[in-house]
Every structure is written in structure tokens, then in C-alpha cells.
N, C-alpha and C positions, 0 to 999 in steps of 0.2 A: 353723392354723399349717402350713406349708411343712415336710416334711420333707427334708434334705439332708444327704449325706454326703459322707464324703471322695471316693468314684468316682462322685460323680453331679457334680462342678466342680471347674474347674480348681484348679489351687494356686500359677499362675504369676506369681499378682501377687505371692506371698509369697515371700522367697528369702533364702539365710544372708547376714548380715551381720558382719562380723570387729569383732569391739572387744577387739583388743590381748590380753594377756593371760590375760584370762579365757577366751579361745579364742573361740567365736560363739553368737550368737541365731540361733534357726531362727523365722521367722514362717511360722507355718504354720495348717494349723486343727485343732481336736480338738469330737469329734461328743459334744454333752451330751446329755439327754432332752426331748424336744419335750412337753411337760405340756400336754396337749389342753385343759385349762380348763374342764373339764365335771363335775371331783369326783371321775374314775376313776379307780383305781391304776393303776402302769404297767402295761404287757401284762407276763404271767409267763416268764419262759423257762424253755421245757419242754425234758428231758433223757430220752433212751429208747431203746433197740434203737439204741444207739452212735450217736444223731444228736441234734444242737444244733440247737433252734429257738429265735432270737430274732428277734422282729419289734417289740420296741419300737422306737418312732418315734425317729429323733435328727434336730438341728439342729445346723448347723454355727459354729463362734465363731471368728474370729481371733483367733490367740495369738500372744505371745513367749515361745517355751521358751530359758530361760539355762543353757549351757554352766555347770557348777558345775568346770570345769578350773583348779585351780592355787589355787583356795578350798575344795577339799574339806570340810575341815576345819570352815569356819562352820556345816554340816549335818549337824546330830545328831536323832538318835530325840526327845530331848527339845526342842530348842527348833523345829524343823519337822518333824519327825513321820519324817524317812527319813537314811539314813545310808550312805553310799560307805565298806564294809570290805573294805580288802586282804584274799584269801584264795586262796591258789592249792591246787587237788584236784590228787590224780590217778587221780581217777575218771573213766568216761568211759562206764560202760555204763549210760548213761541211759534205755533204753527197756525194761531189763528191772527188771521191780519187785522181786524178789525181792531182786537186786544193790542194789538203792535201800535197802532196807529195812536189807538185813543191813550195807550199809556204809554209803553215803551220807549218810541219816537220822541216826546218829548220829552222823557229822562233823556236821552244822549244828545238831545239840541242843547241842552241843561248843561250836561256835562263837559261837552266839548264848548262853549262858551265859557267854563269855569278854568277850561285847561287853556286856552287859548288866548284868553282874553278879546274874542270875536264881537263884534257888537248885533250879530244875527246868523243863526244857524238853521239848518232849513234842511229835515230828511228828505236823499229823492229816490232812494233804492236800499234792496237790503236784501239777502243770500241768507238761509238758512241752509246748514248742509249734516246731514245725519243718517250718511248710506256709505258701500262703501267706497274705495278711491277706484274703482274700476266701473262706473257707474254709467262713464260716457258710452264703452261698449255693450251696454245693455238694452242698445236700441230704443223701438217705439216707446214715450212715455219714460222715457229718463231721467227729465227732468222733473218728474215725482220722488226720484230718489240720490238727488244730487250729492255728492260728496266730496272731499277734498280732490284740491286743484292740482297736478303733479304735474303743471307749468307754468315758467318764470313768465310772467306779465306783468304789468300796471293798466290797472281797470281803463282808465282816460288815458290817451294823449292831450296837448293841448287843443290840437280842433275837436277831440272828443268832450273835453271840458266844457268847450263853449256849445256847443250842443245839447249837453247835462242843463247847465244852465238853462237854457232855452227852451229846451223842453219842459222844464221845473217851473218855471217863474219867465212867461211868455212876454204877460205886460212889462215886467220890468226887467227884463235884462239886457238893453241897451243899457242903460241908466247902471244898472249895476255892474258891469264892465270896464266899468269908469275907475273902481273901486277897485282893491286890492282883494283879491278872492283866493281859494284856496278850495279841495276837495279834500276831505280829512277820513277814512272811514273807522270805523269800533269793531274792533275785532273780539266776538266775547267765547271763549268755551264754556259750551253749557254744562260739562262736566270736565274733570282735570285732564287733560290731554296726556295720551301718553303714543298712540299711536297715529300717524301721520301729522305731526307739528308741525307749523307754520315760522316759515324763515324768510325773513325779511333782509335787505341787501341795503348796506351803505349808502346811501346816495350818492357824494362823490365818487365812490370807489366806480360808478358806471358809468360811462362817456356816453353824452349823446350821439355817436355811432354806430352803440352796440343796439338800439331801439328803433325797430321796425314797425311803422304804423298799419295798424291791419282792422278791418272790421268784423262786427256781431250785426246779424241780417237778422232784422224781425220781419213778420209779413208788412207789415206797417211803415218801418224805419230802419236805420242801422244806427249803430254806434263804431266810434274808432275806439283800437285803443293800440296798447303798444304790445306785441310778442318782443323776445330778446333774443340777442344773438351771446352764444357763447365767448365767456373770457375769465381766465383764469384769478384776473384782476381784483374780480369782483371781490366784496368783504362779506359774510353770509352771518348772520346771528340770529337767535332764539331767544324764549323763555322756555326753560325746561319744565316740564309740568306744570304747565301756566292751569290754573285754578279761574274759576269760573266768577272771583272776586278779580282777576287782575285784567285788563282788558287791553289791548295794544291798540296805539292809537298809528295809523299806516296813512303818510301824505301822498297824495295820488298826483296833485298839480296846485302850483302857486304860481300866482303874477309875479310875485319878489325872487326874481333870479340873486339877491345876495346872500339866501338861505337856499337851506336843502331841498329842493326843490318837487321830485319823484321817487318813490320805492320802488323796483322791481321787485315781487314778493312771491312763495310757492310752498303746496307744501313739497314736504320731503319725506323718507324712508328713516326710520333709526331702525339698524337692523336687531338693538336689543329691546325693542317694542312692538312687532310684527305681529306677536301672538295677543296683543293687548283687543280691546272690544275698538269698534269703530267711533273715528273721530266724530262728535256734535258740535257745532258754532253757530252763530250767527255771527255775520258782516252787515252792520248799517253804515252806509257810503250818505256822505254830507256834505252839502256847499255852505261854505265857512267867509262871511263877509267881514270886514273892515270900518 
């Protein structure tokens, strides 16, 4: 199979189209996992001496990502997996962690306990990315200048989940496994996005078929989590110039299979945003108790 990505062809056939109200569709494409068909798992991405290596193969799919403007409200955590929460910080020293820790972190254990109705929330990870989307080519020390992800994954699978956990909260996570849990992450841009947004996928609309569990190698440990496999199926939606007050709430894994359960999420190309300044976010990834 043909590998392709987003900077290896154009994206000019694809372009915004306005429908009224709801603000617009971006047709554009988003890079899934090229499944070589031989029985191999994906290639690992290796993490080390501050440099990201991934070379798993992707393929490229046209999509319709839909502007969720002026319908916010129909998407919740529970009936598609992701949620647009009002929430204005005034925090703003993102790259020092200590600041993160002693402030930040507990604003969003705050927050998604308020959204949630959780009776304990616990940050265990968190992505700042403010470089630009070609960052992984950039070799040694790349990981200094991380930037949007222009592949469909979900951070956890569920053996990745229980791993998170476990790694998080050592003594207690027998005991809390017992318990209805969930990984929820804050999606914030630090400024209004306009170039490389972030689109998040129906949860139904993607069959546990199309999710290939694959690992992140630290020297230390690994993580799993899921690459995707291409399908036209899928449902794709946005926030069109999500502002730095709106924050999306993105479910990664829940024990209650009668709700929505995982996001596939990426970013994407709007081909009439290209020339905009480089996308800024943070992602703080959270285990969300019962």
C-alpha cells in the first residue's frame, strides 16, 4: 500500500464550504495507519534523549470535518465521546511545569469534576505543542518543539488505560478498578486556532475494528495505545476558531460500554488557513473516578 500524507499532496481539490448556520465544512484529508497486511503490528514509536520517532506508515482519506458552531450543545462526553466546555484561565505560564502543577492541574481536576459530575479527578500527563506540524521530521531534540498531531489516534487503549492508571496511583489502583473510571483529556488553545484545528470523530460512527493497538517506547516503559485504520464511516467535527476560553473535553476510555466510550481524534489541514501563524495548545489527559 502507498504511503501518503498530508505534505506529500495537495489538498487543493478540497476547500471550505459555508452551509449557513452551522458555520462550514472543511474537506480536507486526515492521515489513518497504512496496515501493511502481513500480520505485523504497527511500527512502535520510540521516545529518548528528547527526540520523537515515528515512522509508522499512514494513508491519506478524504474527509468532511463539520463546524459544531451554533449546535455545541448536541455533543456531550456521553452521547459522542467529546464536549465544547466554556472555561476562561488566567493562567498563562504554560511551559513551566512546576506553575502547571501547583496551579493549572488543579483548575482542570476542578473543572472536569464540575463537568462530569466525578467524585475524584487526578492529572497524569499533559502535551503542550507550539511548533510547527512538521516537527516529527525535525529529528534530534524534537521533542522541544512538538506540534500538532496530523494522525488519527486515541492516546489509551483500554490495556493502555490500565497502565495510566497504574502508573498514576500505584497503591491504589486495584481498589480503583473496581470503580467505574474514565480518562477524559482538556483540550485548550492558547490562542484562537485557525491554523492546524483539531477534529475529533464520533464515537459510534467507529467500530472497534477499525483500532489497532500499537505502542509508545520510553527507555523506561511503554504505553499502548490505538492508531486507526481507514473508513469512510467515520463522522469528523470541529470547533471553528476554538478561542482559548472554549476548551474540548476529548474521552479517551470508559469502563461503561452503554456511553461513548473512545475518540479517535487529529489534527487536520484547512486549506484556507495554511498561511495562518502556527497552532499553540495544551492537552491535559486525566483519570476521572466514580
Amino acid at each position: 500500500m502507498t504511503t501518503q500524507t498530508l505534505s506529500e499532496q495537495t489538498v487543493k481539490p478540497y476547500a471550505s464550504v459555508k452551509l449557513g448556520y452551522t458555520g462550514h465544512t472543511v474537506l480536507t484529508i486526515l492521515n489513518y495507519y497504512a496496515d501493511p497486511g502481513d500480520g505485523s503490528p504497527p511500527v512502535p514509536v520510540v521516545v529518548g534523549d528528547n527526540t520523537v520517532k515515528n515512522e509508522r506508515p499512514t494513508v491519506a482519506l478524504p474527509v468532511a470535518i463539520r463546524d459544531i458552531t451554533g449546535e455545541e450543545e448536541k455533543y456531550t462526553l456521553s452521547s459522542h465521546g467529546f464536549q465544547l466546555v466554556p472555561h476562561k484561565t488566567e493562567f498563562t505560564d504554560y511551559r513551566n511545569l512546576e506553575a502547571l502543577q501547583s496551579d493549572y492541574f488543579p483548575e482542570v481536576e476542578r473543572l472536569v469534576k464540575d463537568v462530569t459530575g466525578a467524585s475524584r479527578v487526578v492529572v497524569f500527563d499533559h502535551k503542550v505543542r507550539h511548533a510547527p506540524s512538521n516537527w516529527h521530521s525535525l529529528g534530534k531534540n524534537n521533542a522541544s518543539k512538538r506540534g500538532p498531531l496530523h494522525r488519527v489516534h486515541v492516546d489509551q487503549s483500554p490495556a493502555g488505560a490500565l497502565m495510566a492508571l497504574e502508573q498514576r496511583l500505584p497503591e491504589e489502583a486495584e481498589e480503583l478498578k473496581k470503580r467505574r473510571f474514565q480518562i477524559v483529556n482538556v483540550w485548550r488553545p492558547l490562542k484562537t486556532v485557525c491554523k492546524d484545528p483539531l477534529a475529533v470523530a464520533d464515537s459510534h460512527s467507529v467500530p472497534d475494528a477499525d483500532l489497532v493497538p500499537a505502542y509508545v517506547v520510553y527507555p523506561d516503559h511503554r504505553k499502548e495505545f490505538f492508531t486507526v485504520l481507514p473508513n469512510p464511516a467515520h463522522r469528523w467535527y470541529f470547533k471553528y476558531r476554538q478561542r482559548p476560553d472554549e476548551t474540548m473535553f476529548i474521552k479517551i476510555y470508559d469502563t461503561d460500554d452503554s456511553v461513548a466510550r473512545r475518540v479517535p481524534h487529529s489534527a487536520f489541514s484547512d486549506p484556507d488557513e495554511e498561511d495562518k501563524e502556527d497552532r499553540e495548545s495544551i492537552e491535559v489527559r486525566t483519570l476521572v473516578f466514580y
